[in-house]
Each structure stands twice: as structure tokens, then as C-alpha cells.
C-alpha positions in Angstrom: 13.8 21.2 2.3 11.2 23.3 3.5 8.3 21.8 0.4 5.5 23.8 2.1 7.0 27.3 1.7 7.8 26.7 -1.9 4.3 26.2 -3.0 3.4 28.8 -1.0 5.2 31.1 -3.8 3.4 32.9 -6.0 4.4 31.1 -9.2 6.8 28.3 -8.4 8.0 26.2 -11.5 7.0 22.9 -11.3 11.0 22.3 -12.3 11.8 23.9 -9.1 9.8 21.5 -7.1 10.8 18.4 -8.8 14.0 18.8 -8.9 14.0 19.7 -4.8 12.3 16.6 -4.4 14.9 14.0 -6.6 17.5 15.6 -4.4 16.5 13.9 -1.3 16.0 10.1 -0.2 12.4 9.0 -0.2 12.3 9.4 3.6 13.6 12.9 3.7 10.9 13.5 0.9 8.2 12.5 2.6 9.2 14.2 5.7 8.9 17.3 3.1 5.6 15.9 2.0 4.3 15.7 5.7 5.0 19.8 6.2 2.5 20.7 3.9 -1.5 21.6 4.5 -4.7 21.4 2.5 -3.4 24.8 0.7 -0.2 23.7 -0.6 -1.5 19.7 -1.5 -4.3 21.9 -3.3 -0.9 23.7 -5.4 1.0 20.9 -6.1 -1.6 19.1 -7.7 -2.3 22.4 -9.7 1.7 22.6 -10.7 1.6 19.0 -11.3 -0.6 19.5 -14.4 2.4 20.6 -16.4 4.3 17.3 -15.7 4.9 14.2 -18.0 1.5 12.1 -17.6 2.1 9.3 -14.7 2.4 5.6 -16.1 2.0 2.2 -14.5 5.6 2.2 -14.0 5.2 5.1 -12.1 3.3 2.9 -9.6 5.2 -0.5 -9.8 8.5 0.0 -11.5 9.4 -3.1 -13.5 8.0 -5.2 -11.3 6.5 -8.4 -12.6 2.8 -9.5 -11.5 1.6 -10.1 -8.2 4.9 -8.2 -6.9 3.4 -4.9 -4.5 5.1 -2.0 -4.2 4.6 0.1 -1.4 3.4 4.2 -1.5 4.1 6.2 1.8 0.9 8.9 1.9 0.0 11.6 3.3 -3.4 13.3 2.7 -5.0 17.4 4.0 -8.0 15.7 6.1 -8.5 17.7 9.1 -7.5 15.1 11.0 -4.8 14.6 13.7 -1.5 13.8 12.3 -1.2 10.2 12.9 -4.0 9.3 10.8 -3.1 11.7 7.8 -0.9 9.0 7.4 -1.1 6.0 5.3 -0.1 3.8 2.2 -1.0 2.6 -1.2 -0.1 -0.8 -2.4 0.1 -1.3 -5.8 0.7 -4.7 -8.2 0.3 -5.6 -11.5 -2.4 -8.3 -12.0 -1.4 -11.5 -14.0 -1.4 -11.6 -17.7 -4.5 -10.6 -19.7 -7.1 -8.1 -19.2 -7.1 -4.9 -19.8 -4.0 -2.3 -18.6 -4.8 -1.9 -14.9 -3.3 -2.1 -11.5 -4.6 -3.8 -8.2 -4.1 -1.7 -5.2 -5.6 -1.3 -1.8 -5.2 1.0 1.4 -3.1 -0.1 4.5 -2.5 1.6 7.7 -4.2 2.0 11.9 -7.7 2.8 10.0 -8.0 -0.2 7.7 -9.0 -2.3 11.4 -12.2 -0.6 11.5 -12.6 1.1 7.9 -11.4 -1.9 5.5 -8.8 -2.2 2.9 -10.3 0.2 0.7 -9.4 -1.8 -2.4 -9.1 -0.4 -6.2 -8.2 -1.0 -9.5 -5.7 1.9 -11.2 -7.2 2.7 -14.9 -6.2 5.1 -17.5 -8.1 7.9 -18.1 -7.2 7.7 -21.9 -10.0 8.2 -24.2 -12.2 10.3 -21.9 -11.1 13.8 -21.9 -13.0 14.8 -18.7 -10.9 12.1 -16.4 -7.9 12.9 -18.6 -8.1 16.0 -17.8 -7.5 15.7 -13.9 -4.5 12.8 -14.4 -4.0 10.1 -16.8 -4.4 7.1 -14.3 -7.0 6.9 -11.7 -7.7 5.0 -8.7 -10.4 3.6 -9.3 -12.6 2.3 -6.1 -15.7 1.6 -8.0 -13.5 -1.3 -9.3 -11.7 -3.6 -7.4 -9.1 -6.3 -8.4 -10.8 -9.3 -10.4 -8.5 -11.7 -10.2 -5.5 -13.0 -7.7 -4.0 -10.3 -5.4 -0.3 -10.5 -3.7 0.1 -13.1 -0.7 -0.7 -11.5 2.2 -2.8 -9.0 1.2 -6.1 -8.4 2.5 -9.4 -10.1 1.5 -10.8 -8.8 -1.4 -14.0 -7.3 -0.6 -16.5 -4.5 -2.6 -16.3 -0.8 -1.4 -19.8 -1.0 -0.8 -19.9 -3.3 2.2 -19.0 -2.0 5.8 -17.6 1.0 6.9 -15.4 1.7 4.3 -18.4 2.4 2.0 -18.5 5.7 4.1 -14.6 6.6 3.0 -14.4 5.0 -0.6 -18.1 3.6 -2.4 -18.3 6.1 -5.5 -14.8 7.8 -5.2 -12.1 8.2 -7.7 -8.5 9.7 -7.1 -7.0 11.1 -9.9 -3.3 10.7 -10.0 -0.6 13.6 -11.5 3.2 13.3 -11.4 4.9 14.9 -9.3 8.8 13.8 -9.8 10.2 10.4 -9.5 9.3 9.1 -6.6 6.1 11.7 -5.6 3.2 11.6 -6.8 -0.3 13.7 -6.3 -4.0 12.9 -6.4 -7.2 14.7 -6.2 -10.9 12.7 -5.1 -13.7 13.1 -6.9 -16.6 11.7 -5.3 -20.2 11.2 -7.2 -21.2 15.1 -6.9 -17.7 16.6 -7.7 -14.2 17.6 -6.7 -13.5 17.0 -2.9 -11.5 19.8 -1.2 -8.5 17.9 -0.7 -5.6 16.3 -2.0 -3.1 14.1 -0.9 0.7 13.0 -1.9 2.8 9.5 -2.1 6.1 8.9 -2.1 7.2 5.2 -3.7 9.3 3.2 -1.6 11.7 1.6 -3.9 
């Protein structure tokens, strides 16, 4: 499936692209994610506007706490190709608390960058984040309470290098079908001029 030359069209249907994508296995879609550039990242988080707003399921199925499910991602950095590649962990926190999710960032870059941990919030009740997704990744929050078993340590974006890749960022996530899914950064002055695209391993 040749992804990039679709959103390259004028005015394709968000249908269109969906249903291309639930056609393949999660490997061959993200082989399809991997083709496209800034430009057509840029597009499908446009298109994916028009789709059903993403849930927590979305993220972690059915799941029960402290059970991660793995995202395979790939992000427009002008970066070599190897390290425009990475995951998102997600897991439901235990009982109480707010609706959120506990995630972090794994991959070659988390040696020397850090885990880049988050909590995933909805957006619901503040019409300005709802309008870019209706959950965000949030990495001015991290998890505040118990994390999976063999996850990373817990530790604030603020401290080490990773404060240069994730203090005072959100990523805002869209739908994309049901396995994809789309986000766009917004750091502390605005919209950054990429996106990036995960496809859940089930």
C-alpha cells in the first residue's frame, strides 16, 4: 500500500485511508506508516479530524492496570531513519484517580535522552486542546503512582537531557483507524512543524 501517495491526493477521504490501513497486518501498516514524510504526517493528521475521537481503549484495549501495550512510531524529524523510529508504552494506572494513562518513550535514544514519561489526559472540557484531539500526551505530567514491572524509573521531564526533547510539550492524539493513530506537538509557544504516527501492537 503505497500510504504516502494517497495523502499526497488532493482531497483523499479519510474512509479511503482507514479502510487501506485495516486491510493490512500491523507490520505491513507500519511499513506504510514509515513511507511517508513531514508533508503527508502533516495530512493525515488534518484528515484525521473527521474521525471518531480516540479513547483510552484506543491506547490499551481492555487491558487491566499495570498491563502495557506497546505503540510502534514513527515521527517527520529530519533525522536519519533509524532514529525516526520509536515506541509508546501505554498502561492503565490502578484504581482511583482521575481517567488517565501512564506512558513513556522507549527506543536507541532513551540511553542518553530518558524515558520521556507522560500521563495521557482528555482534552474534554477545554475546547482549545479538544480541538487538536480528545486525548493528549501529556509530558508536563508524569505517572503518580505504580508503573508496569520493568519499566523505567519514573523521573520528571525536567531533569537531564530529555528536558531538551519533552519539558513543556504536549502531543495531541487523533484517530486514525484501528490500529493507527496520529499526533501533533505543541510545545509552550505553539504548534511544532511535525507530526508523527503509531501503530498498536496487539
Amino acid at each position: 500500500m503505497d500510504l504516502a501517495a494517497l495523502l499526497r491526493d488532493p482531497a483523499p477521504p479519510l474512509a479511503t485511508v482507514r479502510d487501506a490501513l485495516d486491510a493490512l497486518d500491523p507490520a505491513a501498516q507500519y511499513a506504510a506508516i514509515q513511507a511517508c514524510e513531514r508533508a503527508e504526517l502533516n495530512r493525515l493528521y488534518e484528515l484525521a479530524a473527521d474521525a471518531p475521537p480516540i479513547d483510552a481503549a484506543h491506547f490499551v484495549l481492555d487491558r487491566g492496570p499495570l498491563e502495557p501495550v506497546a505503540h510502534d512510531g514513527w515521527n517527520s524529524l529530519p533525522l536519519p531513519r533509524a532514529a525516526r523510529r520509536f515506541q509508546k508504552v501505554f498502561a492503565r494506572p490502578e484504581p482511583g484517580g482521575p481517567p488517565r494513562l501512564y506512558g513513556y518513550n522507549e527506543g536507541d535514544a532513551r540511553k542518553w535522552i530518558g524515558p520521556g514519561y507522560f500521563q495521557v489526559v482528555p482534552t474534554a472540557g477545554d475546547p482549545v486542546f479538544e480541538a487538536r484531539g480528545a486525548w493528549v500526551v501529556d509530558y508536563f505530567r508524569v505517572p503518580d503512582g505504580p508503573v508496569p514491572a520493568g519499566w523505567p524509573k519514573v523521573v520528571p521531564n525536567w531533569w537531564g537531557p530529555q528536558a531538551l526533547v519533552y519539558a513543556g510539550t504536549r502531543d495531541f492524539m487523533r484517530r486514525v483507524s484501528r490500529h493507527v493513530s496520529v499526533g501533533k506537538p505543541w510545545g509552550r509557544f505553539g504548534a511544532l512543524p511535525f507530526c508523527f504516527a503509531l501503530v498498536r501492537r496487539d
